[in-house]
Backbone as CSV, one residue per row, in Angstrom:
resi,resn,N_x,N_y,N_z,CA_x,CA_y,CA_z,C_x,C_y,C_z
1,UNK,-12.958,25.640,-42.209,-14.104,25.441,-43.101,-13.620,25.007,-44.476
2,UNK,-14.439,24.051,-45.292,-13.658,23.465,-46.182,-14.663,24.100,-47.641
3,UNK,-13.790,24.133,-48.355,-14.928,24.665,-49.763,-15.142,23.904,-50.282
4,UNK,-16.383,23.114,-50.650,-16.463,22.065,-51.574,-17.100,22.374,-52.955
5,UNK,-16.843,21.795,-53.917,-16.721,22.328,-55.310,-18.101,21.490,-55.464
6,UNK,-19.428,21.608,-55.902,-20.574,20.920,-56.498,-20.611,20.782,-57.986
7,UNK,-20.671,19.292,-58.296,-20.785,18.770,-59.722,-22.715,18.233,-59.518
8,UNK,-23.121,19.009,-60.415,-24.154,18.132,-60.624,-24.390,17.507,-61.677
9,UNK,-25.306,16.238,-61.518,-25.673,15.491,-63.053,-26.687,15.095,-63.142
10,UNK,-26.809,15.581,-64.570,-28.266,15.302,-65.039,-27.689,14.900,-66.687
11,UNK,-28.797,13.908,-66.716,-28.524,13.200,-68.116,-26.999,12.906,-67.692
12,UNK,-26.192,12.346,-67.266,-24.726,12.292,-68.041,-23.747,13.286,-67.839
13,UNK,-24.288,14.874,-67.505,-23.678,16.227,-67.966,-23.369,16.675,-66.417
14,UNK,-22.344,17.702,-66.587,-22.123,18.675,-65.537,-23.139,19.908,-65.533
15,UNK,-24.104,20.551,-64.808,-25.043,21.208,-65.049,-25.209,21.923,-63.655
16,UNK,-26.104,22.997,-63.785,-26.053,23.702,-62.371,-27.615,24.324,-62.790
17,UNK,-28.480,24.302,-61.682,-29.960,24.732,-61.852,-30.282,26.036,-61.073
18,UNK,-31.097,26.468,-61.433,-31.441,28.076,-60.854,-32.963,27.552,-60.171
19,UNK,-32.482,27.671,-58.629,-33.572,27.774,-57.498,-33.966,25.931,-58.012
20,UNK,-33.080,25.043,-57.968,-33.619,23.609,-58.388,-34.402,23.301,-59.449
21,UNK,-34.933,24.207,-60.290,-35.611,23.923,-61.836,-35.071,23.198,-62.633
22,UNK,-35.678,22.042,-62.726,-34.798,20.822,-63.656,-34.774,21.342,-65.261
23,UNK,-35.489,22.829,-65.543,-35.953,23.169,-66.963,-35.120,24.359,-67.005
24,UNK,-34.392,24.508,-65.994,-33.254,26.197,-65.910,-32.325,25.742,-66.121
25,UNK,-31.430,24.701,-66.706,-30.087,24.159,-66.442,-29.528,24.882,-67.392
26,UNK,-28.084,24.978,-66.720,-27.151,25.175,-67.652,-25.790,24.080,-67.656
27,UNK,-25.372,23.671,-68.710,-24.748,22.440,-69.167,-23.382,23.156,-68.878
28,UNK,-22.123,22.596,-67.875,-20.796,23.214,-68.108,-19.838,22.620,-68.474
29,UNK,-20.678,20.917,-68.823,-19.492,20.132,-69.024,-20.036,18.859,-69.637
30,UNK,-19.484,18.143,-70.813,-20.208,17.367,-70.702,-19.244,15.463,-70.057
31,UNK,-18.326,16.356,-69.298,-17.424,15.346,-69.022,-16.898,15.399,-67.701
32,UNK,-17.706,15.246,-66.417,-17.803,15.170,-65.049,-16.712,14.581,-64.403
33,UNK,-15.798,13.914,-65.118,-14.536,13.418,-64.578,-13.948,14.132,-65.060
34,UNK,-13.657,14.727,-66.057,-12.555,15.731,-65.912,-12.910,17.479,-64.934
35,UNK,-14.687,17.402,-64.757,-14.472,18.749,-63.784,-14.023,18.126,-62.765
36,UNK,-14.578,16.859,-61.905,-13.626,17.012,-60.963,-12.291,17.028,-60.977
37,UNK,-11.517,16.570,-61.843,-10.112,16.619,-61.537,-9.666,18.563,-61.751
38,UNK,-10.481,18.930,-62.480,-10.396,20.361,-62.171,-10.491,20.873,-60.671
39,UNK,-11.411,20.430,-60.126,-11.359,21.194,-59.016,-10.537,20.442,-58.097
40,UNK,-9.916,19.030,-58.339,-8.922,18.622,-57.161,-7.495,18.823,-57.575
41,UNK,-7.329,19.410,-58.763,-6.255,20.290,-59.443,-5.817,21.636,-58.590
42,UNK,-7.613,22.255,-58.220,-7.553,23.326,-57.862,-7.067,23.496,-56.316
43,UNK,-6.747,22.385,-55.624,-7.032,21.625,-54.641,-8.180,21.771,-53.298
44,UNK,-9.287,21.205,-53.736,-10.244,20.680,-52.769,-9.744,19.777,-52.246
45,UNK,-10.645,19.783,-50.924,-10.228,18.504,-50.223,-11.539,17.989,-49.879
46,UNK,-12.594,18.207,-50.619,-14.001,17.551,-50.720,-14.821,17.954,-51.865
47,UNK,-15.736,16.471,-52.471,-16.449,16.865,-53.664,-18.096,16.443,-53.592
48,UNK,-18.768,17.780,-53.765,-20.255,17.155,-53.681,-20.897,16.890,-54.926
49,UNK,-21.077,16.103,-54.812,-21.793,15.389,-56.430,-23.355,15.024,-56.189
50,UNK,-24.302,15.433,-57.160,-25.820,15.532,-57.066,-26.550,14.906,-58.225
51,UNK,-27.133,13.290,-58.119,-28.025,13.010,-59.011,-29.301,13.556,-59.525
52,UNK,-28.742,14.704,-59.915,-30.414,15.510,-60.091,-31.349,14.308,-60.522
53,UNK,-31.349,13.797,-61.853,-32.054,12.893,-61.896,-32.563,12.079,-61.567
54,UNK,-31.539,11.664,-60.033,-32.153,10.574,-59.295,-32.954,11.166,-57.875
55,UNK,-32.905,12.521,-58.436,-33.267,13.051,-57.148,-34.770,13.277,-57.008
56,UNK,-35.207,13.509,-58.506,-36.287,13.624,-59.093,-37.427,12.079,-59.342
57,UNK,-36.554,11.247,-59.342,-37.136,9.324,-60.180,-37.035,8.759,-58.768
58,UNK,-36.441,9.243,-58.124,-35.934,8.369,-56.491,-34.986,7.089,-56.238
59,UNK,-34.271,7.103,-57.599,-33.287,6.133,-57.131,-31.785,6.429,-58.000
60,UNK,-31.249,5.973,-57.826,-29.778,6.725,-58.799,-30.216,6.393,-59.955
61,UNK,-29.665,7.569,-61.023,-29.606,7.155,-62.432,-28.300,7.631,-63.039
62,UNK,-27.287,8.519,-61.993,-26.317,8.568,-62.793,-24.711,7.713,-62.194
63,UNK,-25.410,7.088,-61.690,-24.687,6.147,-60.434,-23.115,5.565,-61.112
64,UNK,-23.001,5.541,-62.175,-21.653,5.197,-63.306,-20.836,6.274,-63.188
65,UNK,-21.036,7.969,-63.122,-20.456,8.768,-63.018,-19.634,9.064,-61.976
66,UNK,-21.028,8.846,-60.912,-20.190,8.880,-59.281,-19.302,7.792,-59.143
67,UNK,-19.458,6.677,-59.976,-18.318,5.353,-59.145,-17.591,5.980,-59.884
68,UNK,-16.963,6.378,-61.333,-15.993,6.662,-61.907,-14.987,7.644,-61.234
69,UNK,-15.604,8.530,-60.660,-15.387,9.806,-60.270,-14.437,8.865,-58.194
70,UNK,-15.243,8.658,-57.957,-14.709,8.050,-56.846,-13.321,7.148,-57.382
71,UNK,-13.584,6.337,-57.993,-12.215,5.401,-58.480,-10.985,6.227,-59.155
72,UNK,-11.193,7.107,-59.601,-9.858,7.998,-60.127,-9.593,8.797,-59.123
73,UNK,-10.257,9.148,-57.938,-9.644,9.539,-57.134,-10.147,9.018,-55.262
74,UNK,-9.575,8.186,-55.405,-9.809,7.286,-53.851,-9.236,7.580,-52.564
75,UNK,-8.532,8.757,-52.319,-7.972,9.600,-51.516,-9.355,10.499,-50.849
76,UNK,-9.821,10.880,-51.934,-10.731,12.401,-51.857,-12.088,12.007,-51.441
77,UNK,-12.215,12.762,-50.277,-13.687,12.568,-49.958,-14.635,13.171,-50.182
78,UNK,-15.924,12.212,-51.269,-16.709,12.479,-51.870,-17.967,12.380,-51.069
79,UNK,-18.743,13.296,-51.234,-20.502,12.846,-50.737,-21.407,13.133,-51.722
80,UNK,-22.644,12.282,-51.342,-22.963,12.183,-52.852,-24.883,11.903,-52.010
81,UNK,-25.896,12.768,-53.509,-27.358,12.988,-53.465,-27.565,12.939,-54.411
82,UNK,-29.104,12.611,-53.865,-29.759,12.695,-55.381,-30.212,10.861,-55.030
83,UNK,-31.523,10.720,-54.698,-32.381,9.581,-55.117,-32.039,8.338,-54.117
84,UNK,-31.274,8.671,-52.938,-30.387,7.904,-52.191,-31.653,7.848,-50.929
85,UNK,-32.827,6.509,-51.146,-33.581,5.951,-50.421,-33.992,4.543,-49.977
86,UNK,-32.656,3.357,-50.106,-32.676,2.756,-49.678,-31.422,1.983,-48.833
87,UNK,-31.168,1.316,-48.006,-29.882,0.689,-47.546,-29.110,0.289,-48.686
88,UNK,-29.688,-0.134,-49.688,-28.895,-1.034,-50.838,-27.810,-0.200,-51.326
89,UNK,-29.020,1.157,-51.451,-28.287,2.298,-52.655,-26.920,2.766,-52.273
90,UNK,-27.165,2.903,-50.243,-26.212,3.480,-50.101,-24.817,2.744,-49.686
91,UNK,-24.999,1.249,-49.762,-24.129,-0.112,-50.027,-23.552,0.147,-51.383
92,UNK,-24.241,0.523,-51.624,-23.788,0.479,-53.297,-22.593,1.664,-53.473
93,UNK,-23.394,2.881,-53.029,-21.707,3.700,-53.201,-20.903,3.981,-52.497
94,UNK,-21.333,3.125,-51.032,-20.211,3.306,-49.614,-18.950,1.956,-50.611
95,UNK,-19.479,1.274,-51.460,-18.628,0.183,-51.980,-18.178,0.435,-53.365
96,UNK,-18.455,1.561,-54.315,-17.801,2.481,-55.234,-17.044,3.059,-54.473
97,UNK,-16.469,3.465,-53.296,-15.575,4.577,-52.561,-16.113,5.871,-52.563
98,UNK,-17.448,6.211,-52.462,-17.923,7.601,-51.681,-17.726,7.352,-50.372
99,UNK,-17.421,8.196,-50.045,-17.385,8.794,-48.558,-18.286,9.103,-47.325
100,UNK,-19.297,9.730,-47.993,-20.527,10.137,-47.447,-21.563,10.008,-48.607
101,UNK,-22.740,9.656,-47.740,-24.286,9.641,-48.524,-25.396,10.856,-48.155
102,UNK,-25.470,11.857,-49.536,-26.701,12.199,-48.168,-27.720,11.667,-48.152
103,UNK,-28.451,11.610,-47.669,-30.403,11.806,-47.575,-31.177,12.568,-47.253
104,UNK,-32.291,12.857,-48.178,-32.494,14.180,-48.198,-34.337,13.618,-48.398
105,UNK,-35.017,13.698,-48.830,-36.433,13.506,-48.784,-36.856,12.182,-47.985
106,UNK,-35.818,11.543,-47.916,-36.194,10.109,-47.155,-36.099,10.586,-45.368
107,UNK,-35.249,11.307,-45.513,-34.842,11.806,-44.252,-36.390,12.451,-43.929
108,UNK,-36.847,13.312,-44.227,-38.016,13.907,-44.160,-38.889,13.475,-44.045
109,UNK,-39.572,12.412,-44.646,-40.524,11.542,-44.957,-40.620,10.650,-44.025
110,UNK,-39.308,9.434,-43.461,-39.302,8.446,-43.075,-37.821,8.807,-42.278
111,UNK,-38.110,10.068,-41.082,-36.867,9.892,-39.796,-36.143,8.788,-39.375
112,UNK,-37.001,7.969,-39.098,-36.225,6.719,-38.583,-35.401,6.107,-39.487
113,UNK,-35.788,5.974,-41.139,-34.870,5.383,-41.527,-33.111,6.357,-41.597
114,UNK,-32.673,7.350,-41.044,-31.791,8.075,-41.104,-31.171,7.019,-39.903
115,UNK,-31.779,6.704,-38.739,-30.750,5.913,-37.197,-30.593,4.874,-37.945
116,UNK,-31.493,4.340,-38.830,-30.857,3.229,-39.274,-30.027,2.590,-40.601
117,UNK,-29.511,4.136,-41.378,-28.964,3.975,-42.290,-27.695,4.293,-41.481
118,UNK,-27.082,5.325,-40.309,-26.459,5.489,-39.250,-25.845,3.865,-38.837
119,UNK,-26.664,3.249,-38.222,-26.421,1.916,-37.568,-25.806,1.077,-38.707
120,UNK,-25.818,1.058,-39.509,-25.343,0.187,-40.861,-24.622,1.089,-41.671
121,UNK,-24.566,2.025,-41.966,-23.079,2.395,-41.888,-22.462,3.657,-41.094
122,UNK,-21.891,3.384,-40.346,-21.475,4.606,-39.022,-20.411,4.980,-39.822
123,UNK,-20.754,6.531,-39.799,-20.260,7.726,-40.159,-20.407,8.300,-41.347
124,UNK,-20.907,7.429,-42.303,-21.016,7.478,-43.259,-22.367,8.324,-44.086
125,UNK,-23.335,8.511,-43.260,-24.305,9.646,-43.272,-24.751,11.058,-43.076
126,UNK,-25.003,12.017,-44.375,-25.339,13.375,-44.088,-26.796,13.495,-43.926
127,UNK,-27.078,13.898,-43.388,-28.600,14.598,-43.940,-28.655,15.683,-44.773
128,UNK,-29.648,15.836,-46.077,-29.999,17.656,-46.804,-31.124,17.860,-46.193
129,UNK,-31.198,19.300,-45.617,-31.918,19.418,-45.475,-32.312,20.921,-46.246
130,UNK,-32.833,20.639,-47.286,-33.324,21.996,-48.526,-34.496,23.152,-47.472
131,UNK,-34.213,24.073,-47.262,-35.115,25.150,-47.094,-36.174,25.986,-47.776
132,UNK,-37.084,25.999,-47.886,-38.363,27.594,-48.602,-38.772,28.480,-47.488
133,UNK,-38.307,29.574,-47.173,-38.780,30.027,-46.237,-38.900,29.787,-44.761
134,UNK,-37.720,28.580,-44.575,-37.248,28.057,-43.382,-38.367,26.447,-42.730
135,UNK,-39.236,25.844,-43.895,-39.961,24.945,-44.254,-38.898,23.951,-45.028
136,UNK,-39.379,22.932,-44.462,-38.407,21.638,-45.689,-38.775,21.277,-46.496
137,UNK,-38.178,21.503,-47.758,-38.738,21.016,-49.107,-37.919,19.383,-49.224
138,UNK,-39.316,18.913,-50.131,-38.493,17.299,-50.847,-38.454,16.868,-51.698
139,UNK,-38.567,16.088,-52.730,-38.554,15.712,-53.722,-37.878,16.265,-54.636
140,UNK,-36.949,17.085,-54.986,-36.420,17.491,-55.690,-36.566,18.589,-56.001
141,UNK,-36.770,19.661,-54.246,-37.945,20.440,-53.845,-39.298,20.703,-54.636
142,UNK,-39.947,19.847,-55.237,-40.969,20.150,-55.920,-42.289,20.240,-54.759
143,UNK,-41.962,19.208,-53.490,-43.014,19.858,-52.635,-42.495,20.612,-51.366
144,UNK,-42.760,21.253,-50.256,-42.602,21.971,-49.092,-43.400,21.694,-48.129
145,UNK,-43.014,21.164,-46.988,-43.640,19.960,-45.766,-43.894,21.481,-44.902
146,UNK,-44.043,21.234,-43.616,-45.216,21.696,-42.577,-44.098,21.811,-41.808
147,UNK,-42.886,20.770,-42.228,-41.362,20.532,-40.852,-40.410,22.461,-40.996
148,UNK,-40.473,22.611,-39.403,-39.109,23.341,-39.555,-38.061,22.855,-39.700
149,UNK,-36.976,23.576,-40.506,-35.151,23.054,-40.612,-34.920,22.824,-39.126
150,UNK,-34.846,23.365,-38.151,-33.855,23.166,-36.982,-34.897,22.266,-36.335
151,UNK,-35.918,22.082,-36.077,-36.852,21.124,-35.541,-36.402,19.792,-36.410
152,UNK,-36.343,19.647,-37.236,-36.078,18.219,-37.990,-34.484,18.134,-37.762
153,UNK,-33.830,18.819,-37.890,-32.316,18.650,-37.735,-32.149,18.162,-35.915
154,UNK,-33.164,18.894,-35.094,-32.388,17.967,-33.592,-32.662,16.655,-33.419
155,UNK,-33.433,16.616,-33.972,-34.326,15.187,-34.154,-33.023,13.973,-34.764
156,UNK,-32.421,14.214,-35.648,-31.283,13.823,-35.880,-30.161,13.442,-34.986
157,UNK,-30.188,14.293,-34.271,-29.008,14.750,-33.146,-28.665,13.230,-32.213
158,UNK,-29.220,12.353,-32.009,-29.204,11.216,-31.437,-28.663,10.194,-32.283
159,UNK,-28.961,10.388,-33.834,-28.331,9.459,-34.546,-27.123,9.123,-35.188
160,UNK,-26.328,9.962,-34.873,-24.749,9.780,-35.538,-25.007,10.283,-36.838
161,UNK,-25.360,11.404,-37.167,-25.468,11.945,-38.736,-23.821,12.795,-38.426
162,UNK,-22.736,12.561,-39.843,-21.744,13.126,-39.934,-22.071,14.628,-39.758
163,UNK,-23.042,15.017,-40.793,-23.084,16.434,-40.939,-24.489,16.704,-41.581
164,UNK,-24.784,18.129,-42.065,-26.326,18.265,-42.334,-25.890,19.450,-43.504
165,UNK,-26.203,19.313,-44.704,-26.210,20.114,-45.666,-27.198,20.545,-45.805
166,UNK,-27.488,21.990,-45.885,-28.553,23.095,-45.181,-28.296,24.282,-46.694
167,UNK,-29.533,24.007,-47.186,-30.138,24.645,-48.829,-30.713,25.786,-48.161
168,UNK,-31.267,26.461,-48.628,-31.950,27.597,-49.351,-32.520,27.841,-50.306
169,UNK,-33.506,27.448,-50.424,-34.275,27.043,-52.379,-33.729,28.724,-52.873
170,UNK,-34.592,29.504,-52.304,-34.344,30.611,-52.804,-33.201,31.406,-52.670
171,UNK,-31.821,30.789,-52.426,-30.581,31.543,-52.986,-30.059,30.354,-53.725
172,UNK,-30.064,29.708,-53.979,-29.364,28.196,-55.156,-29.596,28.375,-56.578
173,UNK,-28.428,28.946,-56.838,-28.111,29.129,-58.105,-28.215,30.475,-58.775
174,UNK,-28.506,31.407,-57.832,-28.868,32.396,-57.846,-27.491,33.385,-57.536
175,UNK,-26.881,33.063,-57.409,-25.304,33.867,-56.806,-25.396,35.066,-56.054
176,UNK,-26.521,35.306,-54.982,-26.753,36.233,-54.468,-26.657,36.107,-52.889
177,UNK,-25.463,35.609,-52.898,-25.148,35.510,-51.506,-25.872,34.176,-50.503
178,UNK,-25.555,33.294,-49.893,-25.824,32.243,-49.117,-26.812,32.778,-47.963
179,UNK,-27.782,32.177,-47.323,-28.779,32.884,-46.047,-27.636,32.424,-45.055
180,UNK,-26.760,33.140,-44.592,-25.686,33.326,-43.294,-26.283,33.235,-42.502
181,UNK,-27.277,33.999,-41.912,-28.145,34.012,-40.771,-28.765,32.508,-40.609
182,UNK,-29.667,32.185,-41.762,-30.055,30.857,-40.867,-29.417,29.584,-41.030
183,UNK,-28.041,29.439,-41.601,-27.079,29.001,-41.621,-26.460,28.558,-40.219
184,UNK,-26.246,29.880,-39.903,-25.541,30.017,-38.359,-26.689,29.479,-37.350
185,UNK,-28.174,29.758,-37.872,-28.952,30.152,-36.648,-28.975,28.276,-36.281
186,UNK,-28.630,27.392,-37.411,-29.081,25.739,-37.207,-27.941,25.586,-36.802
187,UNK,-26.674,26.318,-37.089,-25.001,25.728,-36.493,-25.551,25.797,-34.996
188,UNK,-25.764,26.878,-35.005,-26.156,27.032,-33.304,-27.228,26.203,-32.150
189,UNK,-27.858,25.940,-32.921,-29.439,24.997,-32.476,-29.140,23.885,-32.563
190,UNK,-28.065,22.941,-33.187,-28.125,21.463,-32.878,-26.708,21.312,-33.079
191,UNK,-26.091,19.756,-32.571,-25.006,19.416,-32.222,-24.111,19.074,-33.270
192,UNK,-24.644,19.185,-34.723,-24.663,18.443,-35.562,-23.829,19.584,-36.748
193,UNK,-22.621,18.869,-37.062,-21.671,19.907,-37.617,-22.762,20.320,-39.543
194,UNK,-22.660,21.676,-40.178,-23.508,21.970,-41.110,-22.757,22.215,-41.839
195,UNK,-22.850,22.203,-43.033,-22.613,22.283,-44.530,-23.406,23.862,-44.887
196,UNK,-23.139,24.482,-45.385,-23.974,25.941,-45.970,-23.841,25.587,-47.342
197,UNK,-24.805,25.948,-48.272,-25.015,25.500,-49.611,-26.137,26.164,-50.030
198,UNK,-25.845,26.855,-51.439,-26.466,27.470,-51.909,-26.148,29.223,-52.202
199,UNK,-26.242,29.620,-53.199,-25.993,31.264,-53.602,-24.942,32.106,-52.875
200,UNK,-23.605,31.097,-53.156,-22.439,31.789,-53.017,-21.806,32.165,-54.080
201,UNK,-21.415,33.577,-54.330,-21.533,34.155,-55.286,-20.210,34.412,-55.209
202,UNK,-19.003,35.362,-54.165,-17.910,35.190,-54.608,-17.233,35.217,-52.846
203,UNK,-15.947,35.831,-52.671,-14.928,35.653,-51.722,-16.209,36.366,-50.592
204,UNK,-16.530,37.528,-50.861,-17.098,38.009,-50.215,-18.354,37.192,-48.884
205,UNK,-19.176,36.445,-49.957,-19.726,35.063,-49.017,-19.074,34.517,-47.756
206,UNK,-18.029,33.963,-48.563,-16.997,32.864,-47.555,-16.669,33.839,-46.784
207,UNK,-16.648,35.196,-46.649,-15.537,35.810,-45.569,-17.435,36.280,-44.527
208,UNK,-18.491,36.278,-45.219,-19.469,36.563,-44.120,-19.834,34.950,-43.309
209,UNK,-19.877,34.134,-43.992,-19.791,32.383,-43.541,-18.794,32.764,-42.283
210,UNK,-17.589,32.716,-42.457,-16.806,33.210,-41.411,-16.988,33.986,-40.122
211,UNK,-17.362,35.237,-40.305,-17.837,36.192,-39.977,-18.894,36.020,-39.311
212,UNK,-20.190,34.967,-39.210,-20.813,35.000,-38.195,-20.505,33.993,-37.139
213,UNK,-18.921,33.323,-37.328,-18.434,33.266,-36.111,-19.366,31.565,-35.266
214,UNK,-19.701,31.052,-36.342,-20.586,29.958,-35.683,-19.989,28.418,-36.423
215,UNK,-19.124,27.983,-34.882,-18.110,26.964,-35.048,-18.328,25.759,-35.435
216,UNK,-19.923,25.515,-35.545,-20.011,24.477,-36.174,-20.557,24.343,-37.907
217,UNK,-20.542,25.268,-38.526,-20.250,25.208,-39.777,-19.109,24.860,-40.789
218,UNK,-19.123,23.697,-40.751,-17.649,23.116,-41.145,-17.400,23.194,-42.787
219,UNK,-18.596,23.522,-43.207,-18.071,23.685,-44.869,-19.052,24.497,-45.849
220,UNK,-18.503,25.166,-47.071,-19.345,25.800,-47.947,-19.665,24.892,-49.339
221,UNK,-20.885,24.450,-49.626,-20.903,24.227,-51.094,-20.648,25.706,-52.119
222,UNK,-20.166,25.407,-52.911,-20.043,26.298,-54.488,-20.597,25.370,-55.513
223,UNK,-21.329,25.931,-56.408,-20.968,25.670,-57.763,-21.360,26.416,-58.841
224,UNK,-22.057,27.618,-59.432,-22.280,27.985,-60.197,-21.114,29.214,-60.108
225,UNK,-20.536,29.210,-58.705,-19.795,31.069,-58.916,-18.386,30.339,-59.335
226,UNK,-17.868,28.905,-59.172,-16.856,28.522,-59.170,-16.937,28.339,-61.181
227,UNK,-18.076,27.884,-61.742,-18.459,27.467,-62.882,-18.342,28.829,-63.678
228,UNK,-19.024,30.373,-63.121,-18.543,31.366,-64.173,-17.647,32.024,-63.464
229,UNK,-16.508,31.840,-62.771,-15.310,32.299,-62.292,-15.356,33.202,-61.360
230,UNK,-16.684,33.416,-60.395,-16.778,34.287,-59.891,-16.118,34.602,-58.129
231,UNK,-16.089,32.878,-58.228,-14.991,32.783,-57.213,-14.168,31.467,-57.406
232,UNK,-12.468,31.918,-56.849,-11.608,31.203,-57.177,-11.667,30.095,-55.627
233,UNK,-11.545,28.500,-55.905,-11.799,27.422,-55.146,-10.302,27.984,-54.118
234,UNK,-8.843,27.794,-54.744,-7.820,27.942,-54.100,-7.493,28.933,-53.341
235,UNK,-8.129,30.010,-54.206,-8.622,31.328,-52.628,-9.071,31.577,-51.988
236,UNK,-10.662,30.839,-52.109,-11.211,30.841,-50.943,-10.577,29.792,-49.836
237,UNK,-10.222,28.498,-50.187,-10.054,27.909,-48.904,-8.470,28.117,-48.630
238,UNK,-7.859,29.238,-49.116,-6.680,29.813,-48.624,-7.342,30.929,-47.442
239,UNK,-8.753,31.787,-47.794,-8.874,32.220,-47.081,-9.426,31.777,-45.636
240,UNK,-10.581,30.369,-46.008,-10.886,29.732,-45.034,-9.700,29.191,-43.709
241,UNK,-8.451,28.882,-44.542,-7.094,28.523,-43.511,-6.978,29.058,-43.045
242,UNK,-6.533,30.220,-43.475,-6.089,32.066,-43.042,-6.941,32.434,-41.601
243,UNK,-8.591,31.953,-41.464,-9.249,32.370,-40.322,-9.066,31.507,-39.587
244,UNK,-8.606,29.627,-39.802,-8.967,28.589,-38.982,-7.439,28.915,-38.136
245,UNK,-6.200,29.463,-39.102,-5.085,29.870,-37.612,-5.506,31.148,-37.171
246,UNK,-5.873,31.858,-37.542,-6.020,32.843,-36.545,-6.695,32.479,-35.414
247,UNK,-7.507,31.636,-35.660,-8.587,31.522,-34.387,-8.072,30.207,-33.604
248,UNK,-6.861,29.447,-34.394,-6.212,28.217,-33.270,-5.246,29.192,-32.182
């Protein structure tokens, strides 16, 4: 399982939101290329980066940050949200050197266009899929659809989606522990390797992520416990190693 370090941006800034409130931010940086090289200092071996702003307007607005951020480090695989709803957009930063795109309200809205952002660029697609109460939120969760998470995620399952980054409105940003349970319960329900993200608070998290033992959860987002030190990046995915030999 891999720990990935979350930069978000809004305006320009490194920032982290409580439960997605674009009016709760807190500012940790105002220089997004140097957090990431912090955390690939720290050594990650993946970086999630989030256009809040574009997540909110629907099309990139901090789109200069992410190419920068990709070009100083072209090794490291980046995935990247936030406002990412058309083929162009995601031409645009499969050709800055991101790695992965997600889609996240388009996905929701307009399924089909996910097989066919798939078909044009293979492999290169995540789905988000944000949770309220096990309902899919979109827009920058400002609304909450009628769709279940694991009902919309098999639906996927035919299209070559890399992976599915799986929110929790109500633990994000909140450092009160990640929903493990329905984490595991979508690892388990579709074919489709998951991302856990949201209200990981410290080591303790990553070792219950672990702990429910469900093999297709291939990675944890962090970012607010990594931002007030509440957990260290190089220990946790020392500890994440630590379980992946035990269990080879």
């Amino acid at each position: 399982m891999l720990i990935i370090p979350a930069i978000d941006l809004k305006d320009g800034a490194c920032v982290r939101l409580r439960q997605g409130l674009m009016d709760d931010a807190t500012v940790f940086s105002d220089d997004p290329v140097a957090m990431a090289a912090k955390w690939v200092e720290a050594g990650c071996r993946r970086l999630h980066l989030v256009d809040l702003n574009g997540a909110f307007e629907g099309q990139p607005v901090n789109g200069e940050v992410v190419t920068a951020i990709a070009r100083r480090y072209p090794d490291l695989p980046i995935q990247i949200g936030g406002g990412i709803r058309s083929l162009e957009t995601i031409e645009h930063y499969v050709r800055a050197g991101v790695s992965y795109v997600i889609i996240g309200t388009k996905a929701v809205k307009q399924p089909e266009f996910v097989g066919e952002a798939c078909r044009a660029f293979p492999g290169k697609v995540i789905v988000g899929l944000d949770a309220k109460d096990g309902f899919v939120a979109t827009d920058g969760w400002a609304e909450v659809s009628e769709l279940q998470v694991i009902d919309l995620a098999k639906r996927f399952e035919a299209d070559g989606v890399s992976a599915i980054v799986y929110t929790d409105i109500a633990k994000d940003g909140m450092m009160q522990g990640c929903n493990v349970e329905a984490t595991a319960a979508l690892a388990n329900a579709t074919s489709i390797p998951v991302i856990a993200s949201g209200g990981i608070h410290n080591l303790g998290d990553i070792q219950n992520l672990l702990d429910a033992r469900a093999p297709g959860i291939i990675g944890a987002i962090t970012g607010r416990a990594i931002y007030e030190g509440t957990l260290d990046v190089a220990e946790a995915q020392a500890l994440c190693d630590q379980a992946a030999g035990a269990r080879a």
